[in-house]
VEXVEX-320326 format. One line per 3 residues: number of its first residue (from 1); their letters; for each residue y, x, z of N, C-alpha, C. Coordinates in steps of 0.2 Angstrom, whole numbers, plus 2048, in hexadecimal, padded with zeros to 3 digits. Atoms other than C-alpha are relative to their C-alpha. Layout:
REM VEXVEX-320326
NUM> A> Y:X:Z:Y:X:Z:Y:X:Z  ...;
END
This chain:
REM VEXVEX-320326
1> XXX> 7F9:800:804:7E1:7CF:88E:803:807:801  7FB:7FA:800:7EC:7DF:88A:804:7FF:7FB  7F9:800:804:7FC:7E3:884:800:809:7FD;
4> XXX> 801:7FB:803:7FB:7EE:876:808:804:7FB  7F9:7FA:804:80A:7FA:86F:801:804:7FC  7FD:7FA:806:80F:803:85F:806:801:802;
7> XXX> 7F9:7FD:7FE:81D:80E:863:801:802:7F7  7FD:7FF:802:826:80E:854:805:809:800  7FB:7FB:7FF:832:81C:859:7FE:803:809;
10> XXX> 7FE:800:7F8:836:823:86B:801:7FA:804  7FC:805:7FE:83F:815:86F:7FD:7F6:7FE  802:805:803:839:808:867:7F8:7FF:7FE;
13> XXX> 807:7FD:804:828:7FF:862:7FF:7F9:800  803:806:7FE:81D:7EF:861:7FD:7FD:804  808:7FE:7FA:814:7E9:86E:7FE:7F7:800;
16> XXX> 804:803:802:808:7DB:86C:7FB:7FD:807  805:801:7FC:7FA:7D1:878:7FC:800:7F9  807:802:802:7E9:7D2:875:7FC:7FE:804;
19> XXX> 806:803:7FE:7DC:7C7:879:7FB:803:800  804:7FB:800:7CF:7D2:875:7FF:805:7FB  7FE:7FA:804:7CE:7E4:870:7FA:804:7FE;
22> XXX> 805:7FD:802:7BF:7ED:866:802:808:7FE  800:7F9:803:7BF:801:863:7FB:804:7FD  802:7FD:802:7B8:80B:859:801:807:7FE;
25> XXX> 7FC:7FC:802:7B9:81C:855:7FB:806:7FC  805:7FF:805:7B4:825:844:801:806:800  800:7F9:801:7B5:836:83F:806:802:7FF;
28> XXX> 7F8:7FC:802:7C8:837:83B:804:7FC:805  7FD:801:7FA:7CF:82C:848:7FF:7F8:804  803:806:7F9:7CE:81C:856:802:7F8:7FA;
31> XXX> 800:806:803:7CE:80A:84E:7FF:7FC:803  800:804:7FB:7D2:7FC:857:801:7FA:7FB  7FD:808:804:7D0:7E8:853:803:7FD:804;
34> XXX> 7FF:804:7FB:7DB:7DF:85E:802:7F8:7FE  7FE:807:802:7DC:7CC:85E:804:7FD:803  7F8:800:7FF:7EE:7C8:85F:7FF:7F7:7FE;
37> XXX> 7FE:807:7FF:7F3:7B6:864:806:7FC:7F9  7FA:800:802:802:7B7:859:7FF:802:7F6  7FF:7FE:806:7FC:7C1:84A:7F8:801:7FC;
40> XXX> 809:7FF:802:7E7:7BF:84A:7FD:806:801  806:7FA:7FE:7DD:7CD:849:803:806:7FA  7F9:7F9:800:7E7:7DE:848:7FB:805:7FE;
43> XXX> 803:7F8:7FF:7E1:7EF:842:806:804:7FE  7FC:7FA:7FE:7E7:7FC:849:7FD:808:801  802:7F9:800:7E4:810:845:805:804:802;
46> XXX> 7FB:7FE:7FB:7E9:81D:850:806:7FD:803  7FA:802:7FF:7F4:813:858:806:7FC:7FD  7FD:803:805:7FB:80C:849:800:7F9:7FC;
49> XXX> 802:804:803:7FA:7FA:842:802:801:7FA  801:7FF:807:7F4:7F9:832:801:7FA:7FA  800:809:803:7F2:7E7:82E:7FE:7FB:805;
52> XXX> 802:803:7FB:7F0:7D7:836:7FE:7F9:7F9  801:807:805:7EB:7C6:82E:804:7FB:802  7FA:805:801:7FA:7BD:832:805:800:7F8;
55> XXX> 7FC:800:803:805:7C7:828:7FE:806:7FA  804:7FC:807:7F9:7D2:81B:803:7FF:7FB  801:804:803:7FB:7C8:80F:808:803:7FC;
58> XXX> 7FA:7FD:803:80F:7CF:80C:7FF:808:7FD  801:7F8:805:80B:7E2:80A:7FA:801:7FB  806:800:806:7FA:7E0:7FF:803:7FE:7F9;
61> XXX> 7FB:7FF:806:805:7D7:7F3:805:802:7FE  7FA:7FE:7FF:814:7DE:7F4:800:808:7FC  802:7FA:800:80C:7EE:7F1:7FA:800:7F8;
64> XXX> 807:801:806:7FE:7EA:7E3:803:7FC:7FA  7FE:804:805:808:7DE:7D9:804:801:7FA  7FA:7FD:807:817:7E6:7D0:7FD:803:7FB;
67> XXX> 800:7FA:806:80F:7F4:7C9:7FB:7FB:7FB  805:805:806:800:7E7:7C2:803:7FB:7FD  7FC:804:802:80D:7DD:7BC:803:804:7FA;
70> XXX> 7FD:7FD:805:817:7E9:7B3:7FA:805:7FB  805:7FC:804:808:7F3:7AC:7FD:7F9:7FA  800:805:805:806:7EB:79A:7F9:7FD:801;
73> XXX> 806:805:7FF:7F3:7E7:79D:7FA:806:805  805:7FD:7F9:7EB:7F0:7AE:7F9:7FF:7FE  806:803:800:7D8:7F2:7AB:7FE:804:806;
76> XXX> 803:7FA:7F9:7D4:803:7B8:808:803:804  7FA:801:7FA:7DD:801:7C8:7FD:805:807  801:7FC:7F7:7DC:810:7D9:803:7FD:805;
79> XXX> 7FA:800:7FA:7E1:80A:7EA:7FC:805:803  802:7FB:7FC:7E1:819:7F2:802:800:808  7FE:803:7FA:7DF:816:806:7FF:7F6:7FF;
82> XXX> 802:807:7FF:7DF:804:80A:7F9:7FD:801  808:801:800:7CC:802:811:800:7F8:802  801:809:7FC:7D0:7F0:819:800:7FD:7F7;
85> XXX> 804:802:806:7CE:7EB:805:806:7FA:7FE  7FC:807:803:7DE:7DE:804:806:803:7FA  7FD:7FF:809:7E6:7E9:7F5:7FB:7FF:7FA;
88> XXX> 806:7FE:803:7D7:7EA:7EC:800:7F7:7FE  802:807:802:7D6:7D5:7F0:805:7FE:7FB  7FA:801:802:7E8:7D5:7E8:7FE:803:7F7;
91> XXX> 802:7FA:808:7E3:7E2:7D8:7FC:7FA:7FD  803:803:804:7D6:7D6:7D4:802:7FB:7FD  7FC:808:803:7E2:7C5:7D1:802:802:7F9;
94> XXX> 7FD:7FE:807:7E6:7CE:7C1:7F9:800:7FB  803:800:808:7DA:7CA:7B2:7FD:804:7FB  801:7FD:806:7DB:7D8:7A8:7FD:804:804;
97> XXX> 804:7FA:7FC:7D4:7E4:7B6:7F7:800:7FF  808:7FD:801:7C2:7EB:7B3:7FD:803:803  801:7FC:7FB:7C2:7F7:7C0:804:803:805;
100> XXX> 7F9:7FE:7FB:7C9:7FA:7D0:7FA:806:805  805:7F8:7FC:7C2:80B:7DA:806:7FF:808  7FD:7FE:7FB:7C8:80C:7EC:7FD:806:804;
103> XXX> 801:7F9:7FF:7C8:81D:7F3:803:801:809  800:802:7F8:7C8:81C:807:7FC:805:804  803:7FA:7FC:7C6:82B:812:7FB:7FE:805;
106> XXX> 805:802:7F9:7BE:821:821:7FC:7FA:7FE  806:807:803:7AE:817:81D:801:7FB:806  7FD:808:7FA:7B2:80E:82E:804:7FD:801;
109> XXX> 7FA:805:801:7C2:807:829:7FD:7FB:7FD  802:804:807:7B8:7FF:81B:7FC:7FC:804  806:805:7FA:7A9:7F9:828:804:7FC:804;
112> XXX> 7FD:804:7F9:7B5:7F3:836:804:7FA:7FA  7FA:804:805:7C1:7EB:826:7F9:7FA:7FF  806:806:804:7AF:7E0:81F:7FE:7FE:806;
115> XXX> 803:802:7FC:7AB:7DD:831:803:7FB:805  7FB:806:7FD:7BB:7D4:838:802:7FE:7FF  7F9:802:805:7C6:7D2:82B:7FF:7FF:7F8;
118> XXX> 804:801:807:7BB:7C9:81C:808:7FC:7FD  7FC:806:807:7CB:7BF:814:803:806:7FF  7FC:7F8:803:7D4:7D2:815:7F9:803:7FA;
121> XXX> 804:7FA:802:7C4:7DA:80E:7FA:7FD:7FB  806:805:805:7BB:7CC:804:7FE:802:7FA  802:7FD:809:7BB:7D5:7F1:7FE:807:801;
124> XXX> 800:7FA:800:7B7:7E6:7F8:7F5:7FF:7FE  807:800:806:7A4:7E1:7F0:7FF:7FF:7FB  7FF:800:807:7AA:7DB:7E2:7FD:804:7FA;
127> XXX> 805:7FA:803:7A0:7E2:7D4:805:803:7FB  7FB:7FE:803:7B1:7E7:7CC:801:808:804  7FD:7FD:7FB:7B3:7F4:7DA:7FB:802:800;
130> XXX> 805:7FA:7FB:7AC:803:7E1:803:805:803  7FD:7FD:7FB:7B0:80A:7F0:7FE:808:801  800:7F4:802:7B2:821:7F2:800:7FE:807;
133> XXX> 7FC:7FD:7FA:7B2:826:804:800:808:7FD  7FC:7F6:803:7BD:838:7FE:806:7FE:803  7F9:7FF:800:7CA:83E:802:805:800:7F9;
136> XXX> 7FA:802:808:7DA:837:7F5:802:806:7FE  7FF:7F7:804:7DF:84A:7F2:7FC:802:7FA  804:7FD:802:7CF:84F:7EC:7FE:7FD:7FB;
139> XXX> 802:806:803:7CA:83E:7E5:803:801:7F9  7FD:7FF:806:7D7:840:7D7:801:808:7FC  802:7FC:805:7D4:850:7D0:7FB:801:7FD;
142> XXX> 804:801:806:7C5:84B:7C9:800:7F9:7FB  7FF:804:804:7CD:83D:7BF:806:7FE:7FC  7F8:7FF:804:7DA:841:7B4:7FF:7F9:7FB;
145> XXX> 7FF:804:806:7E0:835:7A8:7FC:7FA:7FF  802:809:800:7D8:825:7AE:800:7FA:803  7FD:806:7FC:7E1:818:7B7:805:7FF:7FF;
148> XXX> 7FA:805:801:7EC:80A:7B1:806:800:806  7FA:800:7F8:7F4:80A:7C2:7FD:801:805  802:7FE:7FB:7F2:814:7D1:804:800:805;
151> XXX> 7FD:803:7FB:7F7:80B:7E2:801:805:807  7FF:7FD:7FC:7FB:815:7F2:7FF:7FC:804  800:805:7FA:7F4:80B:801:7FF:804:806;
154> XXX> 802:7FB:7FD:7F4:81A:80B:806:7FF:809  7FC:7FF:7FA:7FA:81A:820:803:803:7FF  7F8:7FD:7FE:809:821:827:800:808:7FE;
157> XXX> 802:7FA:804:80B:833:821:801:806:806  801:7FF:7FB:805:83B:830:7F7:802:7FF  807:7FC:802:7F3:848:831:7FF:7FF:7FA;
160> XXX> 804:7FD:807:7E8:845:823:803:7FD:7FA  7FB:802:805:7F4:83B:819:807:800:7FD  7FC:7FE:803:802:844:818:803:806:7FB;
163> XXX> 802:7FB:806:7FC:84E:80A:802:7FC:7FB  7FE:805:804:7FF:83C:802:808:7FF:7FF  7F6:800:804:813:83C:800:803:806:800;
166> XXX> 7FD:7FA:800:814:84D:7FB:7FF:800:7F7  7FF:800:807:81A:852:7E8:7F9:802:7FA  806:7FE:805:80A:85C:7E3:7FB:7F9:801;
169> XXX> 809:807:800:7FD:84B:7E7:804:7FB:7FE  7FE:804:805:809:842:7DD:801:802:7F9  802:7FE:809:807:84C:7CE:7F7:802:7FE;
172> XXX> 807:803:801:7F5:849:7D0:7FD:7F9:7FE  800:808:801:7F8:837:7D0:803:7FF:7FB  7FF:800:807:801:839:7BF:7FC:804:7FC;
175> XXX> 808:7FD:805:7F3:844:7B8:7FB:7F9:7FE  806:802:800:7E7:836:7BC:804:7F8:7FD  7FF:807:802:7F1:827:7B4:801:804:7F8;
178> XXX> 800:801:809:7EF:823:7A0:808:7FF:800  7FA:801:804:7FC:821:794:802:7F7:804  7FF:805:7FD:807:812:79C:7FF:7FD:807;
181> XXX> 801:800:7FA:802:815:7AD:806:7FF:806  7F8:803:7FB:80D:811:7BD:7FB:7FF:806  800:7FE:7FB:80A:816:7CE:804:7FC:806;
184> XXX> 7F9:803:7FB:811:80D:7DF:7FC:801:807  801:7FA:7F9:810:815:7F0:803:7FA:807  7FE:802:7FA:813:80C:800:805:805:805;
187> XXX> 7FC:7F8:7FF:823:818:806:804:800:808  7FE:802:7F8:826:812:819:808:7FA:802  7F8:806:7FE:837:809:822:805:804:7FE;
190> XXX> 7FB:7FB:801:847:810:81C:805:7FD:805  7FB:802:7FB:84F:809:82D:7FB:806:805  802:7FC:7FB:842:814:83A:7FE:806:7FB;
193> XXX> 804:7FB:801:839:81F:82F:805:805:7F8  7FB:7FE:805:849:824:823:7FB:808:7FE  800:7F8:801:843:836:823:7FA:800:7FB;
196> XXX> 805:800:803:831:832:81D:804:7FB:7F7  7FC:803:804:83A:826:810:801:802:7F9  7FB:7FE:805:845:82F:807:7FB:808:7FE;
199> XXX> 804:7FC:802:839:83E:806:7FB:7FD:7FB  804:800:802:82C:834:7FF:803:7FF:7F9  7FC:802:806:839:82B:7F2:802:809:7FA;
202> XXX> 7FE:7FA:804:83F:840:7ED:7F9:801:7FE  804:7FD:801:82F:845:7EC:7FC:7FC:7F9  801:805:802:82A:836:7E2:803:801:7F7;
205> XXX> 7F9:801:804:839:83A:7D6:7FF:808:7FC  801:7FB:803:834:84B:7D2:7FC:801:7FA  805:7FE:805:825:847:7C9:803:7FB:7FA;
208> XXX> 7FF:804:806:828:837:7C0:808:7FD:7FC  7F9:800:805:836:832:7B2:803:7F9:804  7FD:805:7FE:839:81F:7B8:7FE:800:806;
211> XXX> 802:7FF:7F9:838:81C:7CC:804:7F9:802  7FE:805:7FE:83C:80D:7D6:800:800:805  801:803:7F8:83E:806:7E9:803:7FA:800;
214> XXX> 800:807:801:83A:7F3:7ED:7FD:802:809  802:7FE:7F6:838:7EF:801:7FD:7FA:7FF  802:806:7FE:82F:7E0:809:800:800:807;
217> XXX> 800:7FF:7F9:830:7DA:81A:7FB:7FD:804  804:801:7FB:821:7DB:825:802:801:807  800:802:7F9:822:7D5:836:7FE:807:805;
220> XXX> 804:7FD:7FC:815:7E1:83E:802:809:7FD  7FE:7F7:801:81D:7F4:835:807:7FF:802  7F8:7FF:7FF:82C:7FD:83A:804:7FD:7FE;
223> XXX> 7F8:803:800:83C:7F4:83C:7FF:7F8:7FB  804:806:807:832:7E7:82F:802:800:7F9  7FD:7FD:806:83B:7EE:822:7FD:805:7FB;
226> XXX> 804:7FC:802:82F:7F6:818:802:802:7F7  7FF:7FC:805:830:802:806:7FC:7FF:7FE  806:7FE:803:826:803:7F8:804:808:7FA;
229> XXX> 800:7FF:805:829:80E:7EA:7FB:802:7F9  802:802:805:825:80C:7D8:801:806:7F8  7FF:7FB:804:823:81A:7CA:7FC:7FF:7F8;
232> XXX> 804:7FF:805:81C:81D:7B8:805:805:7F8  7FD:7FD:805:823:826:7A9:801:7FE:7FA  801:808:806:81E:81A:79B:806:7FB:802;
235> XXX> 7FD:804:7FD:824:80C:7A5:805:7FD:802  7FA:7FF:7FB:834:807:7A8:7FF:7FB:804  802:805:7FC:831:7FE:7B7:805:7FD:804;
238> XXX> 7FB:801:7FC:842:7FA:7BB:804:7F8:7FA  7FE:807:805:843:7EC:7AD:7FA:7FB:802  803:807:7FD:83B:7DC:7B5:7FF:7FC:7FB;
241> XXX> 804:807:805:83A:7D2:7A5:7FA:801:7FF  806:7FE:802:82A:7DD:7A1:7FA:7FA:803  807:806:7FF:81B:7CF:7A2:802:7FE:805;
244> XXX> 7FD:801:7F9:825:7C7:7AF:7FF:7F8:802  803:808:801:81D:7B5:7A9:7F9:801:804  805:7FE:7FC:80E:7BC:7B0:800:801:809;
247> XXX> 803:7FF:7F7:812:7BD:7C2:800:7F6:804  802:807:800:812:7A7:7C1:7F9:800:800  808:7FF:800:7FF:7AA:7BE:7FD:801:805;
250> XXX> 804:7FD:7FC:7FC:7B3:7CF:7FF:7FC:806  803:802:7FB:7F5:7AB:7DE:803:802:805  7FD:7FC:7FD:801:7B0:7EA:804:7FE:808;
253> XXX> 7FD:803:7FA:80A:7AE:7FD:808:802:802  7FC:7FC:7FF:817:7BA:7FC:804:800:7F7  7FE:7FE:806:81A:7C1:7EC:801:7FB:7FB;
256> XXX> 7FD:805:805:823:7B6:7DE:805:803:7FB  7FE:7FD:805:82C:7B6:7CE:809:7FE:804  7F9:7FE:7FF:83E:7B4:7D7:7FF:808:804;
259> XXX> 800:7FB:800:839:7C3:7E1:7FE:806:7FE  801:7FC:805:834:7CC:7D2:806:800:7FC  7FB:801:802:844:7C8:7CB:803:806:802;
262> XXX> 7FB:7FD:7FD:84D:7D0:7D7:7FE:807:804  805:7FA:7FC:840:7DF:7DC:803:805:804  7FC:7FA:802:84D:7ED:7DB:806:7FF:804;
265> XXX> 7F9:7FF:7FC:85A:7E6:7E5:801:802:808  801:7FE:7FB:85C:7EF:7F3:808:800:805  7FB:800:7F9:869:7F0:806:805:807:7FD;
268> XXX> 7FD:7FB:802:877:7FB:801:7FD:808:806  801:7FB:7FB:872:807:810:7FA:802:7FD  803:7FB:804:862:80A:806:7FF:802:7F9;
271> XXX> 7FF:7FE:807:868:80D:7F6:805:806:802  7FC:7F9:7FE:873:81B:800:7FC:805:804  804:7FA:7FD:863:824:806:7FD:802:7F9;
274> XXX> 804:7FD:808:85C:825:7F4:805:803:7FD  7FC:7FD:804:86B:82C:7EE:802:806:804  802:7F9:7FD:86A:83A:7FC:7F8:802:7FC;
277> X> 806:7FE:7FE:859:83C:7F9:7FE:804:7FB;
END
């Protein structure tokens, strides 16, 4: 048994037992599984939890849902990032999809995800699916103008993906979506990580006409308060009646049609970072 810690902050952090702890370590950074009493079987990169199988289940939909929802009929869908495979399970609850491409810098997120985490990683065979080890930067400038909706399931924005919440690789991300495309980013805590936040939200805001931010509260991320936001130019994505019969359809634990009602309503304190930002 070990007691294992996410520092959040200086000050602050999560700290967890584990019953037993597995490492691996790939060519970009250390990969831990640990089997938490509390929260099942954790993965944790650099340091980092990523997901666990307690409480997965709220950021895969939470995160993969809206924009397939609003997008009038989703066929070709990117998660870019996300090797554990439980956006990817989420993207495929949708009907009209055709092809969903995941683009995952480290092939051993993707192995360690299919070897201990088959309810997270169960569709990543799918024959709907095909999996890129690229980097997301590069991956999208050889495909303009082809993705109904391109999801951002990309870690914290820190080393090699902090190239992901910056303005010019979101107008890569608008290059490569079709007429009626829509875009949604996973944009941190706006209680610990306000800085990263509200950067990603401006920068977000630079490129595309309509822009949204929708939270969910994961137990296991900063402060549990977690960000997404939502973009497209087509799209107004800030009108919820859009095929909004269609989220009774979906298979779901988290996500539902009263919290799709009310996506948009946000804590006055973070509707006064977005209006700095």
């Amino acid at each position: 048994m070990i007691w294992f810690t996410e520092y959040w902050t200086d000050n602050v952090g999560l700290t967890v037992k584990a019953d037993e702890v597995k490492k691996i370590r790939s060519k970009y950074q250390e990969i831990l599984v640990l089997d938490t009493p509390e929260f099942g079987k954790m993965l944790v990169l650099d340091g980092l939890v990523q997901t666990t199988e307690k409480d997965e289940f709220i950021y895969h939909e939470m995160l993969a849902h809206p924009a397939m929802i609003m997008h009038p009929e989703p066929e070709r869908v990117l998660v870019i990032g996300g090797g554990d495979g439980g956006t990817v399970r989420e993207v495929l609850k949708h009907k009209s999809v055709k092809e969903v491409h995941l683009c995952e810098i480290d092939e051993e997120v993707v192995i360690v995800s299919e070897k201990y985490f088959p309810s997270i990683s169960e569709k990543l065979r799918d024959p709907k699916v095909k999996v890129f080890i690229e980097d997301g930067n590069s991956f999208l400038e050889e495909r303009k103008d082809y993705y109904d909706v391109i999801i951002m399931d990309s870690s914290d924005p820190v080393g090699a993906s902090e190239v992901l919440f910056k303005k010019e690789f979101y107008e890569k991300v608008k290059s490569s979506l079709r007429k009626n495309g829509i875009m949604v980013a996973q944009t941190e805590s706006p209680v610990l990580q306000e800085k990263y936040f509200s950067k990603a939200f401006s920068e977000i805001r630079k490129v595309f006409k309509n822009v949204g931010v929708y939270l969910a509260f994961i137990p296991t991320y900063p402060s549990g308060m977690w960000s997404f936001t939502i973009a497209s130019d087509f799209v107004d994505i800030k009108d919820i009646s859009i095929n909004r019969e269609r989220v009774k359809e979906l298979k779901t634990k988290y996500f539902c049609d009263s919290i799709y009602a009310c996506l948009f309503a946000l804590p006055r304190f973070v509707q006064e970072i977005l209006k700095k930002s």
